[in-house]
C-alpha distance (Angstrom), angle and dihedral (degrees) to the residues before:
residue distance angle dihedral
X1 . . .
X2 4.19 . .
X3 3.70 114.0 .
X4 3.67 81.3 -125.3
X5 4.04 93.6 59.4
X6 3.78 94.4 50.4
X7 3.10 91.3 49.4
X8 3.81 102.3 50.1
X9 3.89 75.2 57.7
X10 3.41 104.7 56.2
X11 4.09 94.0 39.6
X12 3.52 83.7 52.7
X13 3.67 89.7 70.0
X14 3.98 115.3 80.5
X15 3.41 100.5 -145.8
X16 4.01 115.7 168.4
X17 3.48 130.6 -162.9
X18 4.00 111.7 -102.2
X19 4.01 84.8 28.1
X20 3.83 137.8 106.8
X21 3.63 109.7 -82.9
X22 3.93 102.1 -164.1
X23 3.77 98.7 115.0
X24 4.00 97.2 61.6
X25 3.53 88.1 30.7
X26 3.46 81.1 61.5
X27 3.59 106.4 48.5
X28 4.28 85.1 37.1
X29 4.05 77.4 62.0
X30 3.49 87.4 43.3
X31 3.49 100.4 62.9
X32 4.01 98.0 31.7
X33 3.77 84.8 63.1
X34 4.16 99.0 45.9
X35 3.82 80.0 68.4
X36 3.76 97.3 48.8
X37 3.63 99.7 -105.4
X38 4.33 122.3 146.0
X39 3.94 93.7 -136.8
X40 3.90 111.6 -160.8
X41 3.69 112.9 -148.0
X42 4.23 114.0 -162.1
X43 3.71 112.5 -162.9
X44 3.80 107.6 -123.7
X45 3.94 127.3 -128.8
X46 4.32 88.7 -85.0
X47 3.83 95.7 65.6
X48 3.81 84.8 -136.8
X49 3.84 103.0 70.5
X50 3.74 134.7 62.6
X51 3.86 133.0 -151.2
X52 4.32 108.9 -149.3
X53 3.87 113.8 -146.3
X54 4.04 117.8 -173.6
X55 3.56 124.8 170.9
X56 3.67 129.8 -153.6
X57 3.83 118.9 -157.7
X58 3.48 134.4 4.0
X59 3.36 112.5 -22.5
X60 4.09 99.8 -143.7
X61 3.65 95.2 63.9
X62 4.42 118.4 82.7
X63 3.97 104.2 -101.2
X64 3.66 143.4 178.9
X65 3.89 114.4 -88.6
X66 4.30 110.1 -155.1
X67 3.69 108.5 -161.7
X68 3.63 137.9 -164.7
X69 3.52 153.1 154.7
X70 4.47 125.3 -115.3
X71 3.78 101.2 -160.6
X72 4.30 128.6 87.3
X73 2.96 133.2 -155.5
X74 4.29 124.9 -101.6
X75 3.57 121.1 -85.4
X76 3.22 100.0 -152.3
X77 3.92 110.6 132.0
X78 3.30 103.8 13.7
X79 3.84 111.8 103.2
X80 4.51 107.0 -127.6
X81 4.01 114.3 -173.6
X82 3.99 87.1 -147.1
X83 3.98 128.7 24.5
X84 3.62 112.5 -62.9
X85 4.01 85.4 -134.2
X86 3.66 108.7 49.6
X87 3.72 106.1 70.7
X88 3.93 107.9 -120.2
X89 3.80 134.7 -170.0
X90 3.39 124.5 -130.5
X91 3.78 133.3 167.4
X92 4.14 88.3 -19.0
X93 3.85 90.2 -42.7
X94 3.68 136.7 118.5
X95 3.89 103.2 -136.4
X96 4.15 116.4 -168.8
X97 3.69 136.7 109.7
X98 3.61 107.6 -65.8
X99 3.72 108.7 0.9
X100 3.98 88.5 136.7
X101 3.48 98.0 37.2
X102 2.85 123.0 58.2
X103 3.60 111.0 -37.0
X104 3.55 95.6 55.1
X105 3.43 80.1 58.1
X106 3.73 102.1 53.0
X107 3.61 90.0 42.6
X108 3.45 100.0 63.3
X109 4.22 91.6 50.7
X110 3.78 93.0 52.7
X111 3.56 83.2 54.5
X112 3.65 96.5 48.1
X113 3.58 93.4 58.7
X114 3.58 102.9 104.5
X115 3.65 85.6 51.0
X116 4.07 94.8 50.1
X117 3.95 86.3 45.7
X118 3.99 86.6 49.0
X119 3.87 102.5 52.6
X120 3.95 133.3 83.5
């Protein structure tokens, strides 16, 4: 998949701070799995939220650890000419609730992937 279709997935999930985060846990599962990695999910502290580890290589040898975060912030009063979570371009942007941070971010990982997988 495009960078640009996982991540009209993932900002298609509304996932707030403080909130459940199952549904782009989900589709962050989703994607981890398409290209054939285990992903390990660890409950956090709140009962309600999940942290997603996948590893890529062998797992004896030092390695490079990308991190990030799922959840947005609200929207609520700030004034968006399209939905906030449906990614949208405009003008030769992608518009939608975090498509710099952090799903923009995630998005263009899953997609690397193949890449990861690929390298020495």
């Amino acid at each position: 998949m495009t960078p640009e279709a996982i991540l009209a997935d993932l900002v298609a999930c509304a996932d707030l701070p403080g909130r459940p985060n199952a549904l782009i846990a989900a589709r962050v599962q989703h994607h981890l799995r398409r290209a054939g990695l285990e992903p390990v999910v660890l409950t956090g502290p709140e009962g309600d939220r999940v942290n997603i580890l996948a590893t890529i290589g062998p797992r004896d040898v030092p390695g490079v650890i990308l991190s990030g975060h799922m959840d947005v912030v609200p929207t609520e009063g700030q004034v968006w000419a399209s939905d906030p979570f449906r990614l949208t371009p405009h003008n030769g942007r992608l518009h939608g609730r975090g498509t710099t941070d952090m799903k923009g971010y995630l998005a263009c990982m899953l997609a690397m992937i193949p890449e990861f997988q690929a390298a020495d």
